[in-house]
Every structure is written in structure tokens, then in C-alpha cells.
Backbone as a printed PyTorch tensor [residue, N CA C, xyz], in Angstrom:
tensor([[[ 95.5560,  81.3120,  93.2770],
         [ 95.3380,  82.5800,  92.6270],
         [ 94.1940,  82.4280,  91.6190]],

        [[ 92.9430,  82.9780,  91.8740],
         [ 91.8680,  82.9230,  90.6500],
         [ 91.9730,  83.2360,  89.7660]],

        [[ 92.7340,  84.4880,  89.4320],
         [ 92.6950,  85.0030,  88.1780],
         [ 93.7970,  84.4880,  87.1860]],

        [[ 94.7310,  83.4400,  87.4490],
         [ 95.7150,  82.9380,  87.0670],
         [ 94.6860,  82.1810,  85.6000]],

        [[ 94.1100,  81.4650,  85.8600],
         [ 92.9850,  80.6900,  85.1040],
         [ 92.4380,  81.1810,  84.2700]],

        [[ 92.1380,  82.4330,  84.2430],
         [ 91.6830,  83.2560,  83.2010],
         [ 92.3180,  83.7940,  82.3090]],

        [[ 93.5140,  84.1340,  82.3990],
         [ 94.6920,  84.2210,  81.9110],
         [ 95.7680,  83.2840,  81.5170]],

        [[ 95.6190,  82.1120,  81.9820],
         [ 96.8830,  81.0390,  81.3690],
         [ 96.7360,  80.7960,  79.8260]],

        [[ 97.6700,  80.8500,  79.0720],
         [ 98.1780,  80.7250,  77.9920],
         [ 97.3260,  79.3480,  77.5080]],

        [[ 97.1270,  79.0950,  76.4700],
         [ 96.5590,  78.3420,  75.9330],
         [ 96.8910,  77.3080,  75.5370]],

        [[ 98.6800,  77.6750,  75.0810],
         [ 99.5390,  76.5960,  74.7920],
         [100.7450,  77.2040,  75.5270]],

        [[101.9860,  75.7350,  75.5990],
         [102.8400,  76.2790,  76.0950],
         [103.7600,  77.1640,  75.4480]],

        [[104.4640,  78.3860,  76.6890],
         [104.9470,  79.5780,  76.2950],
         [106.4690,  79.2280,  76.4840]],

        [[107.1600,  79.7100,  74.8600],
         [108.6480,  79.3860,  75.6140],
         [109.4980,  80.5340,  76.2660]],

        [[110.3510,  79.7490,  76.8480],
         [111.3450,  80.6790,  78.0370],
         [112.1560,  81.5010,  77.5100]],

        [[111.9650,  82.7090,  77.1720],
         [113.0990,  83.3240,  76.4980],
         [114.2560,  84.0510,  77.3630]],

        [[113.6740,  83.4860,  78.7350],
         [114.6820,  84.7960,  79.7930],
         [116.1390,  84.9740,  79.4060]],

        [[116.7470,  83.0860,  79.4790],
         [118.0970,  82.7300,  79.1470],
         [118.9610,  83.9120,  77.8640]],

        [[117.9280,  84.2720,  76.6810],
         [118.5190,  84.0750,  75.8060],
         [118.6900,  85.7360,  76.1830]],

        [[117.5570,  86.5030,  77.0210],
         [117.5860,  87.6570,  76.9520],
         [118.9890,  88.4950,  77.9090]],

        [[118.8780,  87.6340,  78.6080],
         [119.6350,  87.9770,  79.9010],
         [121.0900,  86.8680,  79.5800]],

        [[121.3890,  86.8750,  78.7670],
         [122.5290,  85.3070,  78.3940],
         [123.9970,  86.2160,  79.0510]],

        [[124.1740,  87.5890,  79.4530],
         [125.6180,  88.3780,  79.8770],
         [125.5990,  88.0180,  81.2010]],

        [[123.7190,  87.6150,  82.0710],
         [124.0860,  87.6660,  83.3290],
         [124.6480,  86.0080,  84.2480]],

        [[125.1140,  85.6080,  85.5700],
         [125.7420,  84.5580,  85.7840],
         [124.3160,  83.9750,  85.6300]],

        [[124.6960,  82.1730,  85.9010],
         [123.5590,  81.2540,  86.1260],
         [122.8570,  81.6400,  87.7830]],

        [[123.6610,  82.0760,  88.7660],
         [122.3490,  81.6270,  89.7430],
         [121.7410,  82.8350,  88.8990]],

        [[121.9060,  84.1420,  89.1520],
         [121.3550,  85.4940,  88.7680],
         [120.2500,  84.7420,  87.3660]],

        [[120.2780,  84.1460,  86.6050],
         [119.5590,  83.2900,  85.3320],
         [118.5590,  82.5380,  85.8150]],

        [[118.7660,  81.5600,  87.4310],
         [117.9600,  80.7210,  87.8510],
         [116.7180,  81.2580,  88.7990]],

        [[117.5230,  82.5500,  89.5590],
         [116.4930,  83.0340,  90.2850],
         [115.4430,  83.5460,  89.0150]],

        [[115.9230,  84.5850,  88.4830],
         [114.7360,  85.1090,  87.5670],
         [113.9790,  84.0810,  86.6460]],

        [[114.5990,  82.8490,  86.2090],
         [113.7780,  82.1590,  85.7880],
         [112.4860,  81.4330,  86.7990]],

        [[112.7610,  81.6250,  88.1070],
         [111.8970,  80.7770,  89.0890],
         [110.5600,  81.7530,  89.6010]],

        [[111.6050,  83.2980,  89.5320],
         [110.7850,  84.5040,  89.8180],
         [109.3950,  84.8740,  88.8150]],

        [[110.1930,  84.6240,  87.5620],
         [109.2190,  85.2160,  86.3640],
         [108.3190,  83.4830,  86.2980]],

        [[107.9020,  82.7710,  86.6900],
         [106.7740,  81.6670,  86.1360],
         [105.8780,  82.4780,  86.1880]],

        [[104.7060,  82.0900,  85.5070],
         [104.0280,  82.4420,  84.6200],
         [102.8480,  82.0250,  86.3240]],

        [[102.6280,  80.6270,  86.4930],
         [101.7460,  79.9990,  87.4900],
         [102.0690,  80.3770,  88.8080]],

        [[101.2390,  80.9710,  89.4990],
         [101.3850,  81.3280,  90.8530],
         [101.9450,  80.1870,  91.9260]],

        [[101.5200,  79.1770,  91.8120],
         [101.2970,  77.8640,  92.5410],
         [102.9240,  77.0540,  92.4420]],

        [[103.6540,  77.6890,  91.5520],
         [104.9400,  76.8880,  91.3440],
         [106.0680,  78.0310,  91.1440]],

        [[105.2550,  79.1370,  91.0410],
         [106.5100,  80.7980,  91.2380],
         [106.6060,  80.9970,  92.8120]],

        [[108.2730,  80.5560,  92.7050],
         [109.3280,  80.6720,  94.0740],
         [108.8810,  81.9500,  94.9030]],

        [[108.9830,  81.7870,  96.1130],
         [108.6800,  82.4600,  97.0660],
         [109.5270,  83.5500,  97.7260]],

        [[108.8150,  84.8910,  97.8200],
         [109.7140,  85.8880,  98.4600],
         [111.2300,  84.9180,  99.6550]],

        [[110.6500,  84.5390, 100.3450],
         [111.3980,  83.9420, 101.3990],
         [112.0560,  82.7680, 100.8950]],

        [[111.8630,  81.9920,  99.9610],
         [113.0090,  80.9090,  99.3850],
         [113.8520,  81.8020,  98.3020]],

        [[113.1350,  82.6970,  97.9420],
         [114.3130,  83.5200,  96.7590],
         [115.1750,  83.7580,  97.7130]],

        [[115.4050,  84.8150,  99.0930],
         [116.1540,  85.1630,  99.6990],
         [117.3860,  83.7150,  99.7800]],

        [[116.9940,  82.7740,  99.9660],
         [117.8010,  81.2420,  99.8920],
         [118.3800,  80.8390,  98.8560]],

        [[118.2150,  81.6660,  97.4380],
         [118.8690,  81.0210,  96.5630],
         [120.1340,  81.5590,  96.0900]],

        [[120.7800,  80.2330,  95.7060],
         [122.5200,  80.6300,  96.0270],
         [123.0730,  82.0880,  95.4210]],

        [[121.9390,  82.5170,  94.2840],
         [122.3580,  84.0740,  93.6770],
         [122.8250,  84.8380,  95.0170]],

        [[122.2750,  84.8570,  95.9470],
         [122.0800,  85.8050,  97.4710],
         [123.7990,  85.3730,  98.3090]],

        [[124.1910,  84.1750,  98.1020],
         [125.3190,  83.4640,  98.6950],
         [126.1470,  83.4250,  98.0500]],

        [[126.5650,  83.8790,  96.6110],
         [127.8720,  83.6160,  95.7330],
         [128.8640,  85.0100,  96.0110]],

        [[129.9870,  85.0480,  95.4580],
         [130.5170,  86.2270,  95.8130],
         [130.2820,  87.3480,  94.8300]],

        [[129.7590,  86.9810,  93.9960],
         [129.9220,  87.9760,  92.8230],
         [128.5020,  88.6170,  92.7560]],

        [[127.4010,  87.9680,  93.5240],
         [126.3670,  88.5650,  93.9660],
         [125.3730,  89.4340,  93.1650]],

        [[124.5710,  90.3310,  93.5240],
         [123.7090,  91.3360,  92.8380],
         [124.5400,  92.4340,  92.3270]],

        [[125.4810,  92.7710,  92.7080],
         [126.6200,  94.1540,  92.1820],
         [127.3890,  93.5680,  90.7380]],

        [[127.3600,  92.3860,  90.9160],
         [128.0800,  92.1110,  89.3050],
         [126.9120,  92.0480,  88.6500]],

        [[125.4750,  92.0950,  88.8410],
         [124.6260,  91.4920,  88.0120],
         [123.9650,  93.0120,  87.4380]],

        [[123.7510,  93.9950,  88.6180],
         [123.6940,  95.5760,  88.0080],
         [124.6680,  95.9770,  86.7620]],

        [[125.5810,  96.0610,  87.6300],
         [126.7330,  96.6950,  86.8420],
         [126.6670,  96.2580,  85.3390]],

        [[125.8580,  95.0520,  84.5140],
         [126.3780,  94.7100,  83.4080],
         [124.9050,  95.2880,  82.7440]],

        [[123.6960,  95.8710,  83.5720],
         [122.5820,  96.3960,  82.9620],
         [122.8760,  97.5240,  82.5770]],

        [[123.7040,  98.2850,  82.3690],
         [123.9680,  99.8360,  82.1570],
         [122.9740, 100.3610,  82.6070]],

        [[122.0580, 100.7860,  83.5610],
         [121.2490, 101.6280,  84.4500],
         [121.8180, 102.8760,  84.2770]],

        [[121.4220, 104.2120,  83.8670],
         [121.4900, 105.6230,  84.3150],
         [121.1500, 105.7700,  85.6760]],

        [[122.4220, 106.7850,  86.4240],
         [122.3800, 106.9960,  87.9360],
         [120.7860, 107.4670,  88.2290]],

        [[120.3870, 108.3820,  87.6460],
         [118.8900, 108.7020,  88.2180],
         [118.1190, 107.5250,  87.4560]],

        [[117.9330, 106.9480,  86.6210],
         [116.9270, 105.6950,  86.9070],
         [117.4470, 104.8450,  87.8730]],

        [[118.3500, 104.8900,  88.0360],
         [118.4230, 103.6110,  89.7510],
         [117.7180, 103.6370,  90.3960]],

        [[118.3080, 105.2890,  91.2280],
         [117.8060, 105.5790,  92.2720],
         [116.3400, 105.7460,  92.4860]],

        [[115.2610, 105.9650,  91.0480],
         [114.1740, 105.8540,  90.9060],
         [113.9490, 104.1530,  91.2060]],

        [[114.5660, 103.3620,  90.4560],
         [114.1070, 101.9430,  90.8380],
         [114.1760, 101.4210,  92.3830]],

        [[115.5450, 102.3020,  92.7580],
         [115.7330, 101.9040,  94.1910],
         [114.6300, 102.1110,  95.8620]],

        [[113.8030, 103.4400,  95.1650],
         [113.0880, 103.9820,  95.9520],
         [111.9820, 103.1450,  96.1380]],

        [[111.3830, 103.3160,  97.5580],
         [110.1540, 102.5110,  98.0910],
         [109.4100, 102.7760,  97.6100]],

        [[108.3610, 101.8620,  97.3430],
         [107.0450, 102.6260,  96.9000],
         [106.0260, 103.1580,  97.9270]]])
């Protein structure tokens, strides 16, 4: 990614996802921490995210909504294709 370089931080940036998101489970914590890197070259891939155990646990993406309090019409706005 070229433009990554022009933009990388100068020094290192700390991780605040954990502390932001601390109600949701760990995989749901691990994917978004792998999702949100900063470096293109080491941010997890559409097709290995689908692989990570968040996708395989039982408690899944529906326990991980449910604790964002979302309004029914902003969902369905988030839900829609672009």
C-alpha cells in the first residue's frame, strides 16, 4: 500500500481498542484488534477474518450487537449495501 508511508505515525500508537470495547467477548476483541492495524501489510484479511474463531463460537456476532445499543433505524442503515 503506498500511501500507508505517508501516513504512518511517527512513533508508536497505543491500542486503545481493549479498553474501548472492554463489555465485548475476547474473540469479538481479537478480530477487531487484527481488523483495525494501522499497517496494511500485517492487517488480517477479508478471508482469514471469516476464519477467526469470533465466526465459530456460539455466542457469535448477535451477543456482540446486542451489547452496542444500536437504534432499529441506524442498523438497518448500517446493514444496507452500499
Amino acid at each position: 500500500m503506498p500511501w500507508y508511508n505517508n501516513f504512518k505515525p511517527h512513533r508508536p500508537l497505543k491500542r486503545r481498542v481493549k479498553d474501548f470495547f472492554k463489555h465485548f467477548d475476547r474473540h469479538a476483541l481479537d478480530l477487531l484488534e487484527k481488523m483495525l492495524t494501522l499497517d496494511p501489510s500485517q492487517r488480517i484479511s477479508a478471508k482469514d477474518a471469516l476464519d477467526e474463531e469470533y465466526f465459530w463460537t456460539s455466542r457469535a456476532m448477535s451477543a456482540t450487537v446486542n451489547t452496542m445499543r444500536i437504534r432499529a433505524p441506524r442498523w438497518r442503515r448500517l446493514c444496507r449495501r452500499p
